[in-house]
N, C-alpha and C positions, 0 to 999 in steps of 0.2 A: 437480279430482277429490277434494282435502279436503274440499268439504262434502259428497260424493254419499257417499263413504264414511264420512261422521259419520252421515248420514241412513240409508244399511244397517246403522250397527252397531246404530242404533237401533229399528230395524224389525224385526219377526218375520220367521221365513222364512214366502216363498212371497209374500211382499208388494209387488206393485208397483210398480216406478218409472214415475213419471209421464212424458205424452212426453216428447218431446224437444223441441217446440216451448214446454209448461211448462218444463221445464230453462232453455232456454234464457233465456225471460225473468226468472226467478226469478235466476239467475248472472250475467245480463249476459254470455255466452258465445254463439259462435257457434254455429251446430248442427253445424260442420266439429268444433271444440273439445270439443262436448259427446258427438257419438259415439267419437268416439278416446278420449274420459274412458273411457265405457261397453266399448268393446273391451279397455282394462287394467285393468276391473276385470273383468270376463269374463277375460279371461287370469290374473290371482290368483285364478280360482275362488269372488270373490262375487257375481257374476248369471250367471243363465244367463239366453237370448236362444229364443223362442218366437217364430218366424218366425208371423206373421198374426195375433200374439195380443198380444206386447209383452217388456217385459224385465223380469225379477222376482228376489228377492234369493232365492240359492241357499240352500237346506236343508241346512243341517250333519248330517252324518250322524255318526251316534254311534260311537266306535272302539271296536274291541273286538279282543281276543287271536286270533289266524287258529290252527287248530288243523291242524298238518302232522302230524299222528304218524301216521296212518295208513300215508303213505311210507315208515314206517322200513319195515313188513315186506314194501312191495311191492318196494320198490329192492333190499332185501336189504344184505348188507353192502360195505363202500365199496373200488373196487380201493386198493392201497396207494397208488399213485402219483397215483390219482383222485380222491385225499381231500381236494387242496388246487390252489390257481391257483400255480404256479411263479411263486418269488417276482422272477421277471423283469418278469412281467406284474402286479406289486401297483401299486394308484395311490398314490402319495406325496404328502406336503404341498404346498403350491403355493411357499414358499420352501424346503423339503429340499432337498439337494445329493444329487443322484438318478446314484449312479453303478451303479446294478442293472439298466437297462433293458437291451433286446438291440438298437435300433433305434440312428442317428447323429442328432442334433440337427439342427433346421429347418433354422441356417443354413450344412448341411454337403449338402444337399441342392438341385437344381437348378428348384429352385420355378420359377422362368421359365419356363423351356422345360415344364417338368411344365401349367404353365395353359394356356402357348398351346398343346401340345398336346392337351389336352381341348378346349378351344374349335373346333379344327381336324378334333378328329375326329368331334365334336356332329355338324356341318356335310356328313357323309358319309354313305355308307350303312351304316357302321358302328353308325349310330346308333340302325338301326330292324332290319337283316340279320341271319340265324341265323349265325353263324357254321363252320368244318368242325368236327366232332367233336377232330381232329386240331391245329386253331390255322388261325389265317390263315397261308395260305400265304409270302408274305412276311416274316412274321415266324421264320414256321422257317427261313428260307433263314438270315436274319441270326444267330439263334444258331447252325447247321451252320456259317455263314462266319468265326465266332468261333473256331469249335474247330481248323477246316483252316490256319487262320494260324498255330496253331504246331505243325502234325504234323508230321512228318517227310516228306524227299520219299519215304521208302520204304515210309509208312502210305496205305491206304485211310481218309482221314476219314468221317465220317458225315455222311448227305447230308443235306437239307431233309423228306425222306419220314422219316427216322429219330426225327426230334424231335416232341412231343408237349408239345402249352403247353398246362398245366395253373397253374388258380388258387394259388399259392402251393407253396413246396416243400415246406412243410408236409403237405400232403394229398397229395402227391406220391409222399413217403415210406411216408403208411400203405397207398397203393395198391403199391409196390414190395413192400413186404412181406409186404403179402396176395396179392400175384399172385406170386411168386416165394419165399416162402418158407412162406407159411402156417402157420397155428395148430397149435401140438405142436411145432415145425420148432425146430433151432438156427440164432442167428444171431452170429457175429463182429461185436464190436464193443470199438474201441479205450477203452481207459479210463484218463483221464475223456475221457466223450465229449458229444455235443449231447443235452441234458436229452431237448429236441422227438423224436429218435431215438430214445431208451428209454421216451418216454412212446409213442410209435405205435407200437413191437415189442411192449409192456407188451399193449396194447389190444386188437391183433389175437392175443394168444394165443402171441407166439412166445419163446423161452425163451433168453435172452441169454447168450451167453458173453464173459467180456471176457478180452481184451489187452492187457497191459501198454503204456504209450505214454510214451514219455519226451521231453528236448527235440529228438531226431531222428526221435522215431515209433516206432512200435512196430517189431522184429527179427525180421526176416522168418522167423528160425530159431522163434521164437516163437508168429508167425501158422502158419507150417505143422504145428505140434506142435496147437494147435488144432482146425486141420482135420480132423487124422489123430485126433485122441480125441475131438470130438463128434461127425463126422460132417456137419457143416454145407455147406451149399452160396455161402453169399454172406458177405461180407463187407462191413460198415459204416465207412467211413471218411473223415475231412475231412483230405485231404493238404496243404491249401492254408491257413495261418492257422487251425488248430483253434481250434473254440471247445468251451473255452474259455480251452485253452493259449496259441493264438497259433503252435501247432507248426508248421514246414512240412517237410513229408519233402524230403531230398534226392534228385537225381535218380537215386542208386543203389539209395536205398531204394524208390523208388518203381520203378526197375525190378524188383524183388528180389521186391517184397513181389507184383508183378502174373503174373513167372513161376512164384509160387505159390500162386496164382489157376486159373492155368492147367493146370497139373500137375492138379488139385482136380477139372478141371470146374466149378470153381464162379465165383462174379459178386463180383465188388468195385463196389458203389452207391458213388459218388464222391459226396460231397455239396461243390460247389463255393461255397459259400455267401457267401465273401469274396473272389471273382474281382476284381470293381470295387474291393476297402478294400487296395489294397498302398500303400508303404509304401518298404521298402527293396529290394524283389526283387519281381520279377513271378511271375505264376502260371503254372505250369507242368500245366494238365488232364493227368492221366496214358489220358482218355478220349481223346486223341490222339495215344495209341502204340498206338491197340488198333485191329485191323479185325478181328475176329472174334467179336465180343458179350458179352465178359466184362465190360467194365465200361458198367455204367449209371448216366449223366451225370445230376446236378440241378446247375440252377443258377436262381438267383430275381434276379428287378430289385425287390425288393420293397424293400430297405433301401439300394441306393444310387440308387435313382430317387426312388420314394415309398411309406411305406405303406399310400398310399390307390392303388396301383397293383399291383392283387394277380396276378402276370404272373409266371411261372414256366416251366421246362421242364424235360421229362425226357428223354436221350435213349436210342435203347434200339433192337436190330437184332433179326432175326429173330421166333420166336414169344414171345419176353422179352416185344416191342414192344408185342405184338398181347392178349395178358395183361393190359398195366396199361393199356391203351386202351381194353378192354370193363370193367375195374375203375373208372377213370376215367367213360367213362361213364354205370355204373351210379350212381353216385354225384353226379355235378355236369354231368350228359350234354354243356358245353360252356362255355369261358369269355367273359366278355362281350366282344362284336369291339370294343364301345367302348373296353374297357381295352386292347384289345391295341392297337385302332391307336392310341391315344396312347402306347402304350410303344414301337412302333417309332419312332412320331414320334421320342420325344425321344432313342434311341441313334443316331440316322440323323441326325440334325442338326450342323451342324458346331461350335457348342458342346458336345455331347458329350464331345469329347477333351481340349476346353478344361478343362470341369468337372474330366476325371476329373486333369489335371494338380494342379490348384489343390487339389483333394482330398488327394492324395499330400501336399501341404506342408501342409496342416491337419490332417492325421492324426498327422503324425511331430511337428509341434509338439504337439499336445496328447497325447499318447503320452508326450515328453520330460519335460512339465512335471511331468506327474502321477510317472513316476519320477523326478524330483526331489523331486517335495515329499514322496512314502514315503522317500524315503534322509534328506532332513533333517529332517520331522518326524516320522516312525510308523518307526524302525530295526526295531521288532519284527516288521514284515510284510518276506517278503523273495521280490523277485521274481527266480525264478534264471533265466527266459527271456525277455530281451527281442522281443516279437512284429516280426517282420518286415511284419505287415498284419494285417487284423483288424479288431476294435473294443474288445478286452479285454487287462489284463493280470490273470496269473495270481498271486495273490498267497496267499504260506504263511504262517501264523498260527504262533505257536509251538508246539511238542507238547502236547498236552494237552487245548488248549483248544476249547471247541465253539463249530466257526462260525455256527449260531444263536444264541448265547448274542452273541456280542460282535456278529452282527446287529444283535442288538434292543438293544443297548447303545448302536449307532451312532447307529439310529432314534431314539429317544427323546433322542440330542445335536443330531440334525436331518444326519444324512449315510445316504441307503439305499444297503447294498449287496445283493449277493446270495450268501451262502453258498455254498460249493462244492460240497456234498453233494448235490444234486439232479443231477450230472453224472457220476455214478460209478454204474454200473450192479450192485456189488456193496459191500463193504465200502472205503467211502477209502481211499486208502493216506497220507492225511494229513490238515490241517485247512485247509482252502482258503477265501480269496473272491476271488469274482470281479469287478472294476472297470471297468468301460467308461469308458474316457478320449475315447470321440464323444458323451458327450452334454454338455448346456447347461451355461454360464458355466463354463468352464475357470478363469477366475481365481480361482474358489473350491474350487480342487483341492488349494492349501499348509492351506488351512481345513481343506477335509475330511480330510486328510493327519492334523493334529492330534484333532480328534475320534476318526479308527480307534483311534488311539496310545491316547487316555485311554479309550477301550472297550475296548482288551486291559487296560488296566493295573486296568482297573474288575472284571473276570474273571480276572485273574491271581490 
């Protein structure tokens, strides 16, 4: 391929290579050698390939400055929260110590089972079938069957018809909000709470109220003083391992905060997002003390399955249901049966329970290490709640200082994190970052530990 490409540089565009049968006896190559030559340089973009005609050195086209301004005054100007990719989702150097992500590292994930069951469900008619509006049936069963295992015997759990699998809990969310709360509307929500929730209340128009949230959760005397001065009807909250505290209400809070729910008329949206990431305590869904449709269930397999497995659900009774199912609709009319039957494949399997065992001790290990290495090399960050499950700890920065500032301090030492300020729906009430102790190479967690340290001290 060096000489075919000495021969282009030296040729004009638009010039000819000669066949292939010429090639070959000029190179002493085969003509098997000499097309694969021609196919990478076709793939770097110097020949292109004229079927009946031949193959000829591609014409550099001249670059020149693309002029977007016109955009400025058709977009108009930029929502606040709109203006930027949440620095969860920024891509990082390929050796940074990336503790900003929101997802668990490849090898915390059940890749096996995640392939065979794609292969498995290729092979069905999943592969070619519309699927119900609603999910495949089977698959609803199994998240309803999830939730009845820990209700009470004195609950009506919610059934297989209740559930709705929707593409990610992402989108889940903005249809919850637009079907149920809608544009103008207030909504409760704990703070600091999940970035993804104030950027979809933000979007659809609706007008945030927060709640104070401490390492118990927000006080229920608190949420109801809310209620009673905006007027709002629903309630946003992660009872389960908040992210990006780590918080989990206890079971009095959680009854507390739902009998004033109740009282309201109004809906507590449970976002169960870290059901699969416990840790030292299991999850306790408070959508399993309810049969009477206050609260409406999310729960996603997107980060402890995979997240090329974009499988979620919402659950939801009555006209709530039927709301964000024509919302859902409208928007995404149905999720792909291929995703789904792979995702029942792999919770239906009896590696399953194995995974989620093995999980729980790789979580608490690397959760441990990383607060160790902030207690013995970064003392300035201090984690006052250790997560019971999760993916994050919640780390305070000293008064003062701004968690973008010692961000980009980190960045440029080679450690990303993600600042806390995108989780607070109003003013912080301190200077936060948030650390994900699931993602890649743990053992460079005492490293990154030092790095934070010499970025506060870089900003102090």
């Amino acid at each position: 391929m060096s000489a075919l490409r000495t021969w282009i540089a030296a040729s004009p565009p638009g010039a000819q290579l000669p066949p292939t049968r010429a090639l070959t006896a000029e190179h002493g190559a085969s003509p098997v050698t000499v097309q694969k030559a021609i196919r990478q340089l076709a793939a770097l973009g110097l020949v292109e390939s004229r079927p009946g005609v031949g193959t000829f050195v591609r014409t550099v086209r001249a670059a020149r400055p693309a002029d977007y301004g016109w955009q400025t005054a058709a977009l108009g100007a930029t929502p606040a929260r709109g203006a930027r990719v949440s620095s969860t989702q920024r891509a990082a150097a390929p050796d940074a110590i990336r503790l900003h992500a929101g997802y668990p590292a490849r090898d915390l994930l059940p890749e096996r089972l995640v392939r065979a069951a794609l292969i498995r469900a290729a092979r069905t008619e999943a592969a070619v079938a519309t699927p119900p509006a609603a999910g495949l049936p089977e698959l609803q069963a199994w998240f309803a069957s999830e939730i009845a295992a820990s209700a009470p015997v004195d609950v009506t759990p919610p059934s297989a018809r209740d559930v709705l699998v929707i593409a990610g809990s992402q989108g889940g969310l903005s249809s919850v909000f637009r079907a149920l709360v809608g544009p103008g509307r207030p909504l409760l929500v704990e703070s600091p709470t999940y970035w993804g929730a104030i950027l979809a209340a933000e979007q659809t128009g609706i007008t945030l109220v927060p709640v104070p949230s401490g390492p118990g959760g927000p006080d229920p005397d608190d949420v109801d003083r809310a209620f009673r001065s905006s007027g709002a009807r629903a309630l946003y909250a992660q009872p389960t391992f908040a992210n990006p505290s780590g918080v989990q209400w206890s079971a009095e809070t959680g009854h507390a905060v739902l009998e004033v729910v109740r009282e309201h008329g109004a809906f507590l949206v449970e976002d169960d997002w870290a059901h699969d990431l416990a840790i030292d305590a299991d999850p306790r869904p408070l959508v399993g003390q309810d049969d009477d449709g206050h609260v409406i269930y999310l729960r996603s397999l997107t980060k402890n399955v995979s997240p090329a497995l974009r499988v979620a659900a919402v659950v939801a009774r009555g006209p709530a249901r039927h709301r964000i199912l024509a919302d859902r609709g409208a928007e995404t009319t149905y999720v792909s049966g291929l995703l789904q039957a792979a995702a029942l494949d792999v919770v239906t399997q009896p590696g399953w329970s194995t995974h989620l065992r093995a999980l729980r001790a790789q979580l608490r290990a690397r959760r441990d290490l990383l607060l160790d290495s902030l207690r013995a090399e970064a003392p300035a960050l201090h984690v006052e709640h250790v997560p019971a499950g999760g993916l994050n700890l919640w780390a305070r920065l000293p008064d003062g200082l701004d968690p973008e500032q010692v961000a980009r301090e980190a960045e440029a030492r080679g450690v990303v994190v993600a600042p806390g300020t995108e989780w607070f729906p109003a003013e912080p009430s301190g200077p936060f970052l948030r650390l994900n102790f699931g993602g890649e190479h743990p053992d460079r967690f005492p490293e990154a530990a030092r790095i934070l340290q010499e970025a506060v001290r870089a900003v102090t």
